[in-house]
C-alpha positions in Angstrom: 28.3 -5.0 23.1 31.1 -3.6 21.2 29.8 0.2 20.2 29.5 3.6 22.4 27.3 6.2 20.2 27.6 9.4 22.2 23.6 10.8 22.1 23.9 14.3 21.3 27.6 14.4 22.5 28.3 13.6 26.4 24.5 15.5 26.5 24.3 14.0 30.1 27.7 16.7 31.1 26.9 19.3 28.3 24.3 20.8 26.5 23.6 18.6 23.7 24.3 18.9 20.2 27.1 21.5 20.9 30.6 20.7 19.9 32.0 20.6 23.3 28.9 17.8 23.9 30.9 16.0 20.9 34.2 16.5 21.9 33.5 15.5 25.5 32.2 12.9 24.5 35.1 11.7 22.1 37.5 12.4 25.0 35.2 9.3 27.3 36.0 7.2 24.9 32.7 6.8 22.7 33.2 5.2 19.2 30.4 7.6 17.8 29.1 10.8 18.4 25.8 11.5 17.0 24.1 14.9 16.1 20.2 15.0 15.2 20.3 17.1 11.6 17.7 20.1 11.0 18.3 22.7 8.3 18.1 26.8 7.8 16.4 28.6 5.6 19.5 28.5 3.2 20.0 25.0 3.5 22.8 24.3 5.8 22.7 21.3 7.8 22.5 21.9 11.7 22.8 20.0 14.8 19.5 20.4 17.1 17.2 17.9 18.6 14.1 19.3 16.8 13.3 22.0 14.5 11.5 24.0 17.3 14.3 25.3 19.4 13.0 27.3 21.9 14.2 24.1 24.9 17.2 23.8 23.4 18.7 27.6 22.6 18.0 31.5 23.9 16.0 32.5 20.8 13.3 33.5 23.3 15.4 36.3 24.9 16.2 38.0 21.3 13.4 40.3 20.6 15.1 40.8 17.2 13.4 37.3 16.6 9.9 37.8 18.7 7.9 38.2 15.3 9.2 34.9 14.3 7.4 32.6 16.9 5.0 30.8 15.2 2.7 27.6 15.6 3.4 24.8 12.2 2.2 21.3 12.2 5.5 19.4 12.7 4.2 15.6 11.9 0.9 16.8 11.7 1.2 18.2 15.3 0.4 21.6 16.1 3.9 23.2 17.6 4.5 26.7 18.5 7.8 28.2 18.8 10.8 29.1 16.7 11.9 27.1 13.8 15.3 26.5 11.9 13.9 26.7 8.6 12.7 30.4 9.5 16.5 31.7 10.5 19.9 31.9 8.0 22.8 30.4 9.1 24.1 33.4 10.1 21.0 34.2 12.2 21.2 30.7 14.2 25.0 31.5 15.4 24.0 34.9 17.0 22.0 32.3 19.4 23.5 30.6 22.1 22.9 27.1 23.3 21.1 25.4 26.6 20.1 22.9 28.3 17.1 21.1 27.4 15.9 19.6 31.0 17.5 21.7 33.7 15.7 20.3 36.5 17.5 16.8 35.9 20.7 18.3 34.7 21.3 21.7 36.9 25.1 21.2 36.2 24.8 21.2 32.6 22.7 24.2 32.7 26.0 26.4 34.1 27.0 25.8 30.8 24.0 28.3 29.4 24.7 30.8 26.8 28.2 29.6 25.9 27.9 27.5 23.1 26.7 28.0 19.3 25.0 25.7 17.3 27.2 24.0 15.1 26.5 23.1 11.3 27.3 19.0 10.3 30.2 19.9 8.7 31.7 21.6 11.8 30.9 18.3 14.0 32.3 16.1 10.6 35.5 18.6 10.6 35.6 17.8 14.6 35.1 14.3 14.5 38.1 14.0 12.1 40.1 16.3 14.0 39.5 14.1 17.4 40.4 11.4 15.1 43.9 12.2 14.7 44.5 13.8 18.0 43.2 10.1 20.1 44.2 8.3 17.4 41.8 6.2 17.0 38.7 6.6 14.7 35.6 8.9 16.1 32.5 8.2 13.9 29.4 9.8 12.7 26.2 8.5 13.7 23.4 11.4 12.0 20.0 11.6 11.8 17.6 12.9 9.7 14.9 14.5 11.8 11.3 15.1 10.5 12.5 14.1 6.5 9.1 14.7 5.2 8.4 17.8 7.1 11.3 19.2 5.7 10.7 17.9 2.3 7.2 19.5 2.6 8.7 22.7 3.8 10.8 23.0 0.0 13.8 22.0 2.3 15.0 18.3 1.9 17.7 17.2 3.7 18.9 13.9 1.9 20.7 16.1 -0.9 22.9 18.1 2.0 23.3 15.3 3.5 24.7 13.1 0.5 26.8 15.5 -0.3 28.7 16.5 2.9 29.0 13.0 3.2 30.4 11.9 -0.2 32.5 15.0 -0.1 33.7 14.1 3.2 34.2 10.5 3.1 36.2 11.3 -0.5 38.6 12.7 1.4 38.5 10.8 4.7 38.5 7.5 3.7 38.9 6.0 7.1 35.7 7.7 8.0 33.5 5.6 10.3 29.5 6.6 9.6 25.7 5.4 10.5 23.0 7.2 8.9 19.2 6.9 10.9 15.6 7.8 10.9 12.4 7.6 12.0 11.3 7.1 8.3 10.9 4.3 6.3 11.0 6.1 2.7 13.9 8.4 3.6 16.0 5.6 4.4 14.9 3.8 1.2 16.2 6.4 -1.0 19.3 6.9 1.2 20.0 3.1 0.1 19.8 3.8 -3.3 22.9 6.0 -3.0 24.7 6.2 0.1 27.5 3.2 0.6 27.5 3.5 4.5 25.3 1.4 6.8 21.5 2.4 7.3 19.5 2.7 10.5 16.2 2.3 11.4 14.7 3.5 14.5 11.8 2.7 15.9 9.2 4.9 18.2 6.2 4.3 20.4 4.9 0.7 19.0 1.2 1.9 18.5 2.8 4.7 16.6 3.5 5.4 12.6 6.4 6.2 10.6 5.2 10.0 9.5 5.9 9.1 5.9 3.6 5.8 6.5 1.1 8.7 7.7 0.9 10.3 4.7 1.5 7.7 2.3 -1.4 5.4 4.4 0.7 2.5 5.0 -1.3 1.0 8.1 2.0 -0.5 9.3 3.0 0.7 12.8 6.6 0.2 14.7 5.3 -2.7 16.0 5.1 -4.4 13.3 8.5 -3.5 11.9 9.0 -5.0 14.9 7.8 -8.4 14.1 10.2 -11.5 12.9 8.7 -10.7 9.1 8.9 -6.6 10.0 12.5 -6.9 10.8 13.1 -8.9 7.7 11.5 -6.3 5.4 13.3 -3.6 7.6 16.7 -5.5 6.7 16.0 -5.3 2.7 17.4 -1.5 3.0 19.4 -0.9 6.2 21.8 -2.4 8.5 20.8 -1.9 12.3 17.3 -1.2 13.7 17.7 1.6 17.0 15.0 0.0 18.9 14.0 2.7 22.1 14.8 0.1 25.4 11.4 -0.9 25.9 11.1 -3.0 22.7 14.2 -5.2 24.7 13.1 -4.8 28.4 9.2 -4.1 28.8 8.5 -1.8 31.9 5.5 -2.8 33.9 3.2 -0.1 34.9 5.2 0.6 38.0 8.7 0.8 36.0 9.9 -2.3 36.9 11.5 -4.6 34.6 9.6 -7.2 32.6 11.4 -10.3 30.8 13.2 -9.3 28.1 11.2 -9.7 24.4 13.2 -11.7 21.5 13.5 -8.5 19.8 17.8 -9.0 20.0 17.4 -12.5 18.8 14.5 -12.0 15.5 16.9 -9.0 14.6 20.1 -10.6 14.5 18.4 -13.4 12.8 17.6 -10.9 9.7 21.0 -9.8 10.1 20.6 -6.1 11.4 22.5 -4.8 14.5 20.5 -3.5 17.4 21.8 -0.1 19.2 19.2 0.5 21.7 18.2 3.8 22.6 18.6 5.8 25.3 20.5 5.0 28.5 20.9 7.5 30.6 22.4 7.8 34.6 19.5 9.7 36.4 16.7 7.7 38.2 14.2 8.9 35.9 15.1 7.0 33.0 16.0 4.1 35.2 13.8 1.2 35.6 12.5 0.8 39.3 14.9 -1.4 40.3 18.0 0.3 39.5 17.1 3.4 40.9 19.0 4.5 43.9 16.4 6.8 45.3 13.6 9.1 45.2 15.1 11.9 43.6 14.8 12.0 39.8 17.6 13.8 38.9 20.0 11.6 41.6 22.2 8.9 39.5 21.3 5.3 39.9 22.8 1.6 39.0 23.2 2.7 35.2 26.2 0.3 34.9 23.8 -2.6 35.7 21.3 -1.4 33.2 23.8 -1.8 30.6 25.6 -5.0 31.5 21.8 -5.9 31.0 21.6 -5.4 27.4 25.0 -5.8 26.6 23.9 -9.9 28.3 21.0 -9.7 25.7 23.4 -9.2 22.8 22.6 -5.6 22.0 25.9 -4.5 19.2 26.2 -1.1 20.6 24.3 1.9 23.0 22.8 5.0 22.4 24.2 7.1 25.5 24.1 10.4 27.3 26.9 9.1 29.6 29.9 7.6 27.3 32.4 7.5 29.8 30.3 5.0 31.8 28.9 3.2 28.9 32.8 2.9 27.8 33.7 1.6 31.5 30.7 -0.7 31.7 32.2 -2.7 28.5 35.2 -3.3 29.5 36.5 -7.1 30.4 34.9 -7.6 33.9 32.9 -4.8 33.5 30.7 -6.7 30.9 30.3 -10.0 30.0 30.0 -9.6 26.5 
């Protein structure tokens, strides 16, 4: 296991998606950092976890904005709350960012109200900044959130996208980037005319890519999953971001189960596998590794990883770089 990708910044010391997320996060050593993209109603690319962002940010407490909460179907789901593609840019920066699960992360939530959201190009302008200051290369690792919701809202985000990137990687050239979604068509397209490696993730395996939703493709994850799924997978992208359970199965009690050949059939169509999402606090552990009752209480993370990195995964999705970082270092790993 050779990669860090920083999930939503150091998001397990900071709110995430904020730039100090990022920066911490560059600072513990992660190779990546990775903001989730959303976009305004002038069609600036922004770093948030969804398009809602009532959990993430104190648009709640600006009655300016009250009249704005609204319910949409976000991936055919009924979701009420604020949306980015209802506010400016300018509108988004009056609000201030927080954390998303303050009962695990009380600490991060001292950090409340201090942070704006940042657009990609302020997290592309940071990564190259870090870049030169650690000297050593801090990548990009994006993704596309909710492509065809956007591109049903009149707002696509592949064209913003391309072109921050192919403006920025003009005049970076030692620029290190991952693009990833979701999707299946998105990424498709993306392939067509991006020159940087392609990721697909993968979500609950009963579950559909949205696009395969609409378009009736009666393909779920699990089947992208499959020897032949990962083959068709590797016709237009480079890694697959499996989340941990398609590695390591959890019994019903959250105990580990013995590991799948997911690792194995991938790197056998030639993708990488960066596994999604590990995380320090017992409730993201499985049963074995936790080191008590208490959810929000840290447990044996390092042993979770030295697990996968054993199983061959390339590279982690991480809340917790610096321990990620620490975990694969010689004697720390055995990869």
């Amino acid at each position: 296991m050779s990669t860090v990708i920083a999930h939503r910044g150091a998001s397990g010391y900071r709110p995430e998606h904020t730039l100090a997320a990022y920066e911490l996060a560059a600072r513990q050593g992660a190779d990546y950092i990775e903001p989730d993209l959303v976009i305004t109603q002038d069609g600036v690319l922004v770093a948030r976890h969804e398009p809602e962002i009532s959990t993430t940010t104190d648009v709640a407490d600006h009655p300016e904005f009250a009249a704005r909460k609204t319910t949409k179907p976000l991936d055919g789901v009924p979701t009420s709350g604020w949306f980015t593609e209802d506010f400016t840019l300018a509108e988004l920066k009056t609000l201030r960012a927080k954390e998303r699960i303050p009962d695990l992360r009380p600490r991060n939530a001292e950090y409340d109200g201090q942070f704006e959201i940042p657009t990609f190009q302020e997290v592309v302008d940071l990564s190259f900044r870090l870049s030169s200051r650690l000297r050593r290369r801090i990548g990009i690792y994006p993704e596309t959130k909710h492509p065809t919701y956007f591109r049903e809202q009149g707002l696509p985000l592949e064209e913003p996208l391309v072109h921050t990137l192919e403006r920025n990687l003009l005049d970076h050239r030692c620029a290190s980037v991952f693009v990833q979604s979701f999707e299946v068509g998105n990424l498709r397209a993306l392939a067509d005319v991006l020159q940087v490696p392609l990721v697909q993730l993968y979500g609950r395996k009963t579950a559909k890519p949205y696009d395969f939703v609409v378009s009736g493709d009666p393909r779920t994850y699990a089947d992208l999953a499959t020897p032949a799924g990962l083959a068709s997978v590797s016709r237009y992208a480079d890694a697959a971001g499996p989340s941990k359970d398609y590695v390591v199965p959890r019994d019903d009690a959250g105990r580990s189960l013995p590991p799948t050949t997911f690792v194995a059939d991938a790197h056998r169509a030639g993708l990488l596998v960066h596994p999604y999402t590990f995380r320090a606090e017992n409730a993201f552990l499985p049963l074995e590794l936790r080191s008590s009752g208490d959810r929000a209480d840290h447990g044996h993370f390092d042993a979770e990883v030295r697990m996968f990195c054993d199983l061959g995964v390339d590279g982690v999705f991480t809340d917790h770089p610096d321990r990620a970082v620490r975990a694969r270092r010689p004697g720390g790993c055995c990869c």
